[in-house]
N, C-alpha and C positions, 0 to 999 in steps of 0.2 A: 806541770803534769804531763804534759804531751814529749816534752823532752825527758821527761825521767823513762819516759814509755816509749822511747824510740834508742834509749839507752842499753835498755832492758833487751830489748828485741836485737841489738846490734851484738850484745852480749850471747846472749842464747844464737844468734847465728855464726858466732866464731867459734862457740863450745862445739856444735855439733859440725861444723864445717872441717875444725882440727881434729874430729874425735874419727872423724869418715876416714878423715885422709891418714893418720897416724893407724888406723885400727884395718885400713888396706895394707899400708904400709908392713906392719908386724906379721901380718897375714900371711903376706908374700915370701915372707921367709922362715913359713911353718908355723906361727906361735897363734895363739888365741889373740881377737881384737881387744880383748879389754887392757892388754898389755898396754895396745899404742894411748887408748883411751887413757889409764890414768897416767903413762908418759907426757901427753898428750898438756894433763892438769898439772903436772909437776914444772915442766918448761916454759906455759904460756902461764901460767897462774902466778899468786902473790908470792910463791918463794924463789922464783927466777925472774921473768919477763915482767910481770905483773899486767901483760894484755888482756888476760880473763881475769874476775874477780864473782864473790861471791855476791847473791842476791836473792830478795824471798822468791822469788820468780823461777831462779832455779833451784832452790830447796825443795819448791811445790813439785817442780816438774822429776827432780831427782828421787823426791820420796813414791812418785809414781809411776818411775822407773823399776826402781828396786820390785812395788808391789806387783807390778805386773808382770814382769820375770820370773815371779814367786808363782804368780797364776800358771804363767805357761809352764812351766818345769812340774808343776805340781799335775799339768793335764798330759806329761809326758811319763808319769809314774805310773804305775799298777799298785793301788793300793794292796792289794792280795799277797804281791810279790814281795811290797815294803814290811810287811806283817811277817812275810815268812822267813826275813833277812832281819829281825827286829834284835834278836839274840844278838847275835853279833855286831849290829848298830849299837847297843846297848853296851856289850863290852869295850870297845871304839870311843862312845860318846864318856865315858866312868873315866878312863884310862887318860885320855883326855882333856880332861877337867884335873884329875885329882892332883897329877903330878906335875902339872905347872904351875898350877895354883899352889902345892906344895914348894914348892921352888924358889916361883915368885915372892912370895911372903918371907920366904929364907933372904931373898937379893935386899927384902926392905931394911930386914932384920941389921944386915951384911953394912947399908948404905947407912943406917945409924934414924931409920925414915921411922915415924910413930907406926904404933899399933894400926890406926885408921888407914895410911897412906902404905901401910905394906898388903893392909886387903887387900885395897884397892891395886898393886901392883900382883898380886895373886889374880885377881879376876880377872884383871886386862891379857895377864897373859895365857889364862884359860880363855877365853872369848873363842869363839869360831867366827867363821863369815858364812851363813845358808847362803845367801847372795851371791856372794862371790865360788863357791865353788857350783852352785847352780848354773852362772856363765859359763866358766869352764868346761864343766859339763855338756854342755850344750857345746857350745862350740869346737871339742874334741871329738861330739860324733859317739860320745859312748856313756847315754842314760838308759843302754840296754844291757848292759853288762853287772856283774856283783858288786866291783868295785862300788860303780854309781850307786846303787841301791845301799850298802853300807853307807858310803859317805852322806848321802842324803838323809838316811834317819839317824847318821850318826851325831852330824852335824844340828838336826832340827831337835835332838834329844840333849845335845851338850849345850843350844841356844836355849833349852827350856830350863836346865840344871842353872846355866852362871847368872839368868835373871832373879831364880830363886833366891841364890847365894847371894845377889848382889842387893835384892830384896832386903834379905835378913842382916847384912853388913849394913844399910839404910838405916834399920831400925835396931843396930847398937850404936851406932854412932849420935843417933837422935834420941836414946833412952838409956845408953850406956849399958845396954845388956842385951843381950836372945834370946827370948824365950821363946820356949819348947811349944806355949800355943799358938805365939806371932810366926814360927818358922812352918809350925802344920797347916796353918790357915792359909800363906801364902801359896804353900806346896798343893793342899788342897785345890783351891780354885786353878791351878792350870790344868790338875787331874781330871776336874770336873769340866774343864773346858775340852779337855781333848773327848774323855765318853760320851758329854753331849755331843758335840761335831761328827762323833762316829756314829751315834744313832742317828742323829739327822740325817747323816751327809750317804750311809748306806746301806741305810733301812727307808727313810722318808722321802727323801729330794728325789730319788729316780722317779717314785710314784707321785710326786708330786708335780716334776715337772713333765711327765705324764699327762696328768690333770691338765694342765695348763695348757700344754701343747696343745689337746684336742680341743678345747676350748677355744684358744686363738684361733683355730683351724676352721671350728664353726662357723666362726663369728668375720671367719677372713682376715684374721690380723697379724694372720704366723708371715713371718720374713726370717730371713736369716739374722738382716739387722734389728728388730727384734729380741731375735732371738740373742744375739750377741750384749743387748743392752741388760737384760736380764739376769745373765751370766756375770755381768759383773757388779749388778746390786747384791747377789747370791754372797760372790764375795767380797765385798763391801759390808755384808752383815757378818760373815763370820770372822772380819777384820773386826769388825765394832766391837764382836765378845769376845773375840783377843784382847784386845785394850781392857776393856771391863776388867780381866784379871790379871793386869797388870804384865801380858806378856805383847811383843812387839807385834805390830800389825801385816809384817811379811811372814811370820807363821800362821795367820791366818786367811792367808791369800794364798799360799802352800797348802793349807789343809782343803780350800775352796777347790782347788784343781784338780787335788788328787781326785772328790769326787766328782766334779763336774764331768771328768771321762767315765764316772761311771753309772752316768747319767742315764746310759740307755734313749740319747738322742738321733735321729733321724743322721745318716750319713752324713749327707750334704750340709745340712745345717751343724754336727759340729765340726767338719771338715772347716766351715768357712769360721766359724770358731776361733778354730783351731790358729789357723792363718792370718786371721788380723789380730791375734793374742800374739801371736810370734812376730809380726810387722810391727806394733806397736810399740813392744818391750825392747827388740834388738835393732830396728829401723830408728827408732828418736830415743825413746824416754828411758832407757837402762843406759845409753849411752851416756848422757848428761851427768847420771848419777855417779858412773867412774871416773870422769872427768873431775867433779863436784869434788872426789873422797881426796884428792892432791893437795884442795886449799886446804887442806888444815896442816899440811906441812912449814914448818920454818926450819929454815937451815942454822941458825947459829948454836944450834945444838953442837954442830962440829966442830964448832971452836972453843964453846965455853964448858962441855961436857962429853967430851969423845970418849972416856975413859966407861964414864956411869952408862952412855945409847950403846958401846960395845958389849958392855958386858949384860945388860937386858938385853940387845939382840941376840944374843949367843945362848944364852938362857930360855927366853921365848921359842926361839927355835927349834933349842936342842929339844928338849923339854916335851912339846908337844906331836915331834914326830917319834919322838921315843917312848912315851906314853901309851899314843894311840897304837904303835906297833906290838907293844911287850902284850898289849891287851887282845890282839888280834890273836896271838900263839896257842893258845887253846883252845879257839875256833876251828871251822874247817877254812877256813883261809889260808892258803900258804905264807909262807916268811914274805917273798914279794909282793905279794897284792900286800899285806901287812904296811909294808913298809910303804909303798906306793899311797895307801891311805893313810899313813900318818903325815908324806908327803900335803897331801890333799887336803887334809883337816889343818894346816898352818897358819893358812889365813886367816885372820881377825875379820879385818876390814871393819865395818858398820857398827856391829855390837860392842867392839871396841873405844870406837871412837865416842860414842852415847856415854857410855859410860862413864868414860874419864871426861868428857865433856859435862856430865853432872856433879862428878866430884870437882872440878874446878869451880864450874858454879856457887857449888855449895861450898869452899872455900876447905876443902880437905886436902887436896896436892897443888900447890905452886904451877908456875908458868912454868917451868925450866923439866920440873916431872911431868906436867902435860904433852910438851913440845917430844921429850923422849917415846911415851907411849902413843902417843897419833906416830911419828917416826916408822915404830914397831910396828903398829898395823899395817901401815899402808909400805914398809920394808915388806915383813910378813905374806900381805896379800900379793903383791906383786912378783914374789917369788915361786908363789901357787903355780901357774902356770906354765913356764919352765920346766919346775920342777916334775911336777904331772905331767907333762909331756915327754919327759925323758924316761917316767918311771912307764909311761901306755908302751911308751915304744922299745920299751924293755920287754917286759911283759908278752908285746906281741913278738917280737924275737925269739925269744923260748917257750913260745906256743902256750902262756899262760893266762892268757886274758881270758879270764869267763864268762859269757853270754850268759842272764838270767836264764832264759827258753833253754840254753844247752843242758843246764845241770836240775833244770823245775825247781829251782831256789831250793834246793833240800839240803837244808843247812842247821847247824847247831847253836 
């Protein structure tokens, strides 16, 4: 017991020891840390080196990475502003979804793969990462801008769309049919999950945690740490009725943030918030997690099916920055920002990997189609930023990067 537990612990300090020094490293020569982080899990972990490996110890610690990255990104939005950029999230998150998932299901077709196993390659390569372009995001310095704002409802509208769809693929695969009341009842409860959250989260909670504040105040029990412990039972409940309705629990740790800033708390106390929400996530526990997303790579993909991971990466790719772009054109978005968010929106990452990790479970795609679509995501994701970075620094070249505050999000 004591040596499984000093196993554990020697494990999680080389994760994050390589995740510091690989994520300074990439730093240093302009890129976002998450880069070296899941470089990081690709070279030390089971499909190279094999000196990290995986463990529940870091699963716990990865899935409370992700969630609280989800918190802080979510207290760095303007709900107001996300609302007012919703339209065009909305044609982004559609464009996004339809035509990979169109695609993908063509590639099953193509490889000769059943009915079941070409959904399932349509959804994967619909999948977004909220996660992973939430790092990004943050670490490029620009969740003040349209793009950010697009990409974040676009991505948390396309994460709500491919769990649907993948819902409803569940339950033809399990009953050999979709019905029209299995598919509304699923769609239902995330509709109903986001209108309650909205009434809660900014109509109630301000006034609630109001109440409370002045309460603790009386009673002398307000602290900042307090106040901090609170804030994340807040979201920690509206994770719980995520799960309830079957959608993941970092859009409810996303939605907990938006409002928690707009909570109408005492400066200092959400300043300090604020700060160990951002220490927490980007200092340990979102580190882990990009490390974490590497071990499910295996390389013999390259030997025994380079033909089938080329032509799904090429497809995945193309597919969803072409998508999200063609859908931005009728927006007030220009062709670049357009394209910059289809950029953006490429990464899988997490929802992907879930995914096809349940259809393998359930015995619907083989090792060899699993091995290619984890491949894809974690190709996929780790091109995000790169790629985003070449498209911001385009953008700011021809003076087209738009600050929400510049334009007061007045958009179509």
């Amino acid at each position: 017991m004591v040596e499984a537990a000093g196993i554990d612990l020697l494990n999680l300090l080389l994760v994050l020891t390589l995740a510091w020094i690989f994520g300074l490293l990439v730093e240093r020569i302009g890129y976002p840390a998450l880069m070296g982080e899941i470089l990081a899990g690709i070279l030390f972990g089971p499909a190279l080196l094999g000196l990290l490996h995986p463990s529940e110890t870091l699963d716990i610690f990865a899935e409370l990475g992700v969630f609280l990255l989800m918190i802080y990104v979510g207290m760095e939005v303007d709900i107001h502003d996300l609302f007012e950029l919703g339209p065009q999230a909305l044609m982004v998150a559609f464009g996004g979804f339809l035509i990979p998932f169109g695609l993908g299901y063509a590639v099953g077709g193509i490889i000769g793969a059943s009915v079941e196993q070409s959904l399932f390659i349509g959804i994967a390569m619909a999948a977004t990462s909220l996660a992973t372009k939430s790092r990004i995001l943050v670490d490029l310095d620009i969740l003040d801008t349209r793009i950010a704002g697009v990409l974040l409802g676009g991505a948390l509208l396309s994460d709500v769309g491919v769990m649907v769809v993948f819902a409803g693929v569940m339950g033809f695969i399990e009953t050999g049919e979709v019905t029209a009341l299995g598919l509304g009842l699923v769609t239902g409860k995330a509709l109903l999950f986001f209108a309650v959250a909205l009434v809660i989260g900014d109509r109630f909670l301000p006034y609630i945690w109001q109440q409370l504040e002045d309460w603790m105040t009386r009673h002398r029990f307000v602290d900042k740490t307090s106040a901090f412990t609170v804030a994340l039972i807040v979201a920690l409940v509206f994770a719980f009725f995520a799960a309830l309705v079957d959608l993941h629990m970092i859009i409810g740790g996303f939605i907990a943030g938006l409002f928690l800033r707009q909570a109408q708390l005492e400066p200092d106390i959400y300043d300090h918030m604020y700060n160990v929400m951002y220490d927490l996530a980007m200092g340990f526990f979102a580190p882990i997690f990009f490390v974490t997303v590497a071990f499910e790579l295996t390389l013999n993909v390259f030997t025994q099916s380079l033909g089938l991971l080329v032509l799904i990466l090429v497809v995945a790719f193309v597919s969803k920055i072409v998508g999200s772009w063609l859908f931005t054109l009728p927006t007030k978005l220009s062709s670049k920002e357009g394209l910059v968010i289809g950029l953006g929106m490429n990464g899988r990452g997490t929802v992907e990997i879930v995914i096809v990790s349940i259809a393998l479970s359930a015995g619907i795609i083989g090792q060899e189609l699993f091995s290619i679509l984890v491949f894809t995501a974690i190709f996929t994701t780790t091109l995000v930023p790169p790629t985003v970075k070449w498209g911001i620094d385009w953008l700011k070249q021809t003076d087209e990067l738009v600050f929400i505050e510049d334009v007061g999000v007045d958009t179509e």
